[in-house]
C-alpha positions as CSV (number, residue, x, y, z in Angstrom):
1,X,115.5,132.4,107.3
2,X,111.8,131.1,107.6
3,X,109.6,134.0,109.1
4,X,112.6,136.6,109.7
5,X,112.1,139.6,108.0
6,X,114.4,139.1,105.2
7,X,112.1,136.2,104.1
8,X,108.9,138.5,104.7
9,X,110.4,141.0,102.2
10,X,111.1,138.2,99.4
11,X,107.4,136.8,99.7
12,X,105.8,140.6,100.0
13,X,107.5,141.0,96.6
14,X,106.4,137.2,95.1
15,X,102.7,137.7,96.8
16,X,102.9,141.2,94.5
17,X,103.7,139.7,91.6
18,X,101.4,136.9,92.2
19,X,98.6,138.4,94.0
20,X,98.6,135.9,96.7
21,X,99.1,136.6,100.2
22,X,101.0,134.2,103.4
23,X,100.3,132.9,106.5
24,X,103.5,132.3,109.1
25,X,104.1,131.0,112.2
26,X,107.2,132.7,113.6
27,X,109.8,132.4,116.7
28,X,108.3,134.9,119.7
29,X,112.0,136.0,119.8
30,X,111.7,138.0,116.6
31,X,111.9,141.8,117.1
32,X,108.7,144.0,115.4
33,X,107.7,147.7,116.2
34,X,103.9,147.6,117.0
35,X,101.9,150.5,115.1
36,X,98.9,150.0,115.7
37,X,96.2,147.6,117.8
38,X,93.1,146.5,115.4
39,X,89.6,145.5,117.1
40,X,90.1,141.7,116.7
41,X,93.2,141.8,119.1
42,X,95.8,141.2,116.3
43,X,98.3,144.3,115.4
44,X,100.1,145.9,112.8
45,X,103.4,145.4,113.3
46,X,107.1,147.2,110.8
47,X,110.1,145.1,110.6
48,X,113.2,146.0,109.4
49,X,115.2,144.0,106.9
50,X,117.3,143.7,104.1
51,X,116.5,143.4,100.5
52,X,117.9,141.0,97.9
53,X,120.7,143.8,96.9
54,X,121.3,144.0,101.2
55,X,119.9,147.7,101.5
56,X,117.7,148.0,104.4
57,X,113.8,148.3,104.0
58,X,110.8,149.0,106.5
59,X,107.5,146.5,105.9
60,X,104.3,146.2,107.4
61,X,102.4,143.1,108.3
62,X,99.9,142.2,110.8
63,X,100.3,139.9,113.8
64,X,97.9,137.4,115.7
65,X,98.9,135.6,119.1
66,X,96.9,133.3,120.6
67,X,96.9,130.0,122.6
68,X,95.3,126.9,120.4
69,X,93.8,124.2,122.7
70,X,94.1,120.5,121.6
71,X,91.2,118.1,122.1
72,X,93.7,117.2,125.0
73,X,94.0,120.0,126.3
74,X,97.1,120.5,125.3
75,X,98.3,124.1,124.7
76,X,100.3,126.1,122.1
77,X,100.8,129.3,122.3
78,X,101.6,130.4,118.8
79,X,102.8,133.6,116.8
80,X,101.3,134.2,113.1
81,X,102.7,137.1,110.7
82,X,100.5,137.2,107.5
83,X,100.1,140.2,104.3
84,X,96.3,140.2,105.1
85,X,96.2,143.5,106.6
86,X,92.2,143.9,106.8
87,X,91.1,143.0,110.4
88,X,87.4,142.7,109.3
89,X,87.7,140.5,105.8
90,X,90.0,138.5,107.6
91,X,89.5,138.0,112.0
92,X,92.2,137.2,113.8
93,X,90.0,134.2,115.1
94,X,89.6,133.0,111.3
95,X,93.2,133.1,110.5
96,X,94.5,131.3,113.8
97,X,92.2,128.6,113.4
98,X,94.1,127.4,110.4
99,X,97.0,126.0,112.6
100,X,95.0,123.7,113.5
101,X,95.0,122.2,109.5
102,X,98.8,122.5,109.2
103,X,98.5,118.9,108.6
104,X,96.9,119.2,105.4
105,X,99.8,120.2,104.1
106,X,101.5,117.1,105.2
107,X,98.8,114.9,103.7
108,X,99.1,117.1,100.1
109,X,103.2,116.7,99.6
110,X,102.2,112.9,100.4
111,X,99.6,113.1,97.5
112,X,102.8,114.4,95.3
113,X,105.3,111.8,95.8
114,X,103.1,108.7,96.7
115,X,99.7,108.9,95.2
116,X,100.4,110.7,91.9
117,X,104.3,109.7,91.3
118,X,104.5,106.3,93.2
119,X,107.7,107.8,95.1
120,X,109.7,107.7,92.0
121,X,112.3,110.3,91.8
122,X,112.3,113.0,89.1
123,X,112.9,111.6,85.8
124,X,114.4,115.2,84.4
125,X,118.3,116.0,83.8
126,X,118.2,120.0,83.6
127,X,116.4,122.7,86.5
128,X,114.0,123.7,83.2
129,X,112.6,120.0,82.3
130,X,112.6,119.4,86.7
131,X,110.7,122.6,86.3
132,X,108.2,121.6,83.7
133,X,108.1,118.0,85.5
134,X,106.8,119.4,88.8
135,X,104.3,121.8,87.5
136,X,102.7,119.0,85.6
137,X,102.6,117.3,89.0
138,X,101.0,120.5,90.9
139,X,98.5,120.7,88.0
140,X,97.1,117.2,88.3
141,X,97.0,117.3,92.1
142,X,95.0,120.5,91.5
143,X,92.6,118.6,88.9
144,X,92.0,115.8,91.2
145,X,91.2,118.4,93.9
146,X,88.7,120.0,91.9
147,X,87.0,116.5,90.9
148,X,87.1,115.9,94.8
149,X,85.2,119.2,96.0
150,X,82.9,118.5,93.0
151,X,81.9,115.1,94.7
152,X,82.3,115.7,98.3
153,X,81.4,119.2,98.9
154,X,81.9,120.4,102.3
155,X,83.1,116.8,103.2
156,X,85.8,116.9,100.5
157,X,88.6,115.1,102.7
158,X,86.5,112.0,102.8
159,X,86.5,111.5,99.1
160,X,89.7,109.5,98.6
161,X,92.7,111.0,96.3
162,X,93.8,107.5,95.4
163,X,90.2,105.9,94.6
164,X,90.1,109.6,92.7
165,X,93.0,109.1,90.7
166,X,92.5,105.7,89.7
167,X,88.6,106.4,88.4
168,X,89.7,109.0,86.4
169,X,92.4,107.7,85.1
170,X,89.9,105.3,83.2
171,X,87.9,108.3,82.0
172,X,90.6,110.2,80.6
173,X,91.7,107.4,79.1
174,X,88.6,106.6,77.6
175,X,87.4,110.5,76.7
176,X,91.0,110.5,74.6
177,X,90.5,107.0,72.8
178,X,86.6,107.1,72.2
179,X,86.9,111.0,70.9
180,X,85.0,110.9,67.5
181,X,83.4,107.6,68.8
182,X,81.5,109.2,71.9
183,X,79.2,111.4,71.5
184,X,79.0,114.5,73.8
185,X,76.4,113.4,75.7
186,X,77.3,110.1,76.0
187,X,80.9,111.6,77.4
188,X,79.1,113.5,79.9
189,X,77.3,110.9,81.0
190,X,80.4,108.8,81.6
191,X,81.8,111.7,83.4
192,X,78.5,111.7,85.2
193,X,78.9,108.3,86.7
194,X,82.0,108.3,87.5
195,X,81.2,111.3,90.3
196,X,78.1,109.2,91.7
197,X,80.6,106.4,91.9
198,X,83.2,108.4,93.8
199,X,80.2,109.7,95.8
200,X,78.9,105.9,96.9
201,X,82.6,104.9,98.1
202,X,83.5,107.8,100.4
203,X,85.3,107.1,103.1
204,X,83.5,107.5,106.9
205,X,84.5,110.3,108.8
206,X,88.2,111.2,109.9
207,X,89.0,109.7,113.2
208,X,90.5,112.2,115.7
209,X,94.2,111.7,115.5
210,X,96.9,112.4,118.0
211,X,100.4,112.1,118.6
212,X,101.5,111.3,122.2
213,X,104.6,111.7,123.6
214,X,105.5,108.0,123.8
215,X,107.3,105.2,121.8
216,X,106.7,102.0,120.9
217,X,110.1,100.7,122.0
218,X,111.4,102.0,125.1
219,X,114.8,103.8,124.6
220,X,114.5,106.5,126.5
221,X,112.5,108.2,129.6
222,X,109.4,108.3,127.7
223,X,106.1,106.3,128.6
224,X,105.8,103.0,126.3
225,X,103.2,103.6,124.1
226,X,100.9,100.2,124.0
227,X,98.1,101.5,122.3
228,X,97.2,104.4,119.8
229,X,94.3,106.6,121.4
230,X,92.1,108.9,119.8
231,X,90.9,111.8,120.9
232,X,87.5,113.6,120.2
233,X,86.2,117.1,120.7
234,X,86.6,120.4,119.5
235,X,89.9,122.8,119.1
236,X,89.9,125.5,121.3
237,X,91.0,129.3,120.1
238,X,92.1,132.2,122.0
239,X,93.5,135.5,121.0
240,X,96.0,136.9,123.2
241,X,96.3,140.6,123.5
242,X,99.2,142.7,122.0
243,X,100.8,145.9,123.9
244,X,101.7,148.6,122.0
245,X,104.9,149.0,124.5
């Protein structure tokens, strides 16, 4: 059901509700009406689908195709749907570009299950205490992405989650015990040094990363991969033109 327009009407109503919005990549198979071309090259675009109670209902989103290069120069032709209607608060080229940090995403459930709960399972026995479990999860990712952004800035992802966690772990830990004891300003000094700490052991910058179409072992037709290689340079972004017919 991911990126049909049954799921497009659920998240339309959640985003409501929420005031969030999405970003989808959907199969180029999928049927959508065209109503109207915008200047940046993407398009409005009705589906029809059912609601929860299976009557049929007519929604609007906008669509972006493009071709994303690779650094090697590799391409994907790709096929977004997203609730941000507004061409000029939101180009085309903007929104595509985000493919390219999919990843990202990856690297955060990672942060969930490894970093934060060692890869232990959920400790709960009903769906409300899994519930309450997992927010309290989400919430302390969230706080140790804040303290991140604080430190790094606009290099946030080399400020490291674990070396994060572990740092102010301490502090809380402290802050709770020495309350009464501290004085403010002696707390926000510790708080202080513990983000010039973070600062001084950032990691260096990312290496380019990429996946090639090879194993290690060979078991099939593939090449034997006998080395990793990285690859440099930018990503490339072009948006492909949408017909009305």
């Amino acid at each position: 059901m991911y990126g049909t327009a049954k799921w497009v009407l659920e998240w339309l109503g959640l985003c409501q509700t929420r005031q969030c919005h999405f970003l989808v990549r959907v199969r180029s198979n999928l049927k959508a009406r065209v109503v109207e071309v915008l200047s940046d090259g993407s398009a409005l675009v009705e589906l029809m689908g059912r609601d929860g109670t299976g009557r049929k209902q007519r929604v609007m989103v906008r669509e972006i195709r493009g071709r994303v290069v690779g650094r090697d120069g590799k391409v994907t032709v790709v096929r977004l749907w997203t609730s941000l209607l507004d061409a000029e608060k939101h180009p085309a080229r903007e929104l595509i570009a985000l493919y390219a940090q999919r990843w990202e995403a990856e690297l955060s459930y990672r942060e969930l299950k490894i970093e934060l709960r060692g890869g232990e399972l959920l400790a709960s026995h009903t769906v409300e205490t899994a519930a309450q479990e997992l927010a309290c999860v989400v919430i302390a990712q969230a706080v140790v992405a804040r303290v991140r952004a604080e430190v790094g800035g606009a290099a946030v992802l080399r400020v490291s989650f674990a070396k994060v966690v572990a740092v102010m772990e301490g502090v809380w830990l402290t802050l709770g015990v020495g309350a009464g004891v501290l004085s403010g300003r002696q707390e926000a000094a510790l708080v202080q040094r513990a983000l010039v700490y973070l600062a001084e052991v950032m990691s260096a910058p990312r290496r380019a990363r990429s996946c090639p179409r090879a194993v290690r072992q060979p078991v099939s037709s593939w090449p034997r991969l006998t080395k990793n290689e990285s690859l440099h340079g930018e990503i490339g972004y072009e948006i492909l033109p949408i017909s009305t017919t």
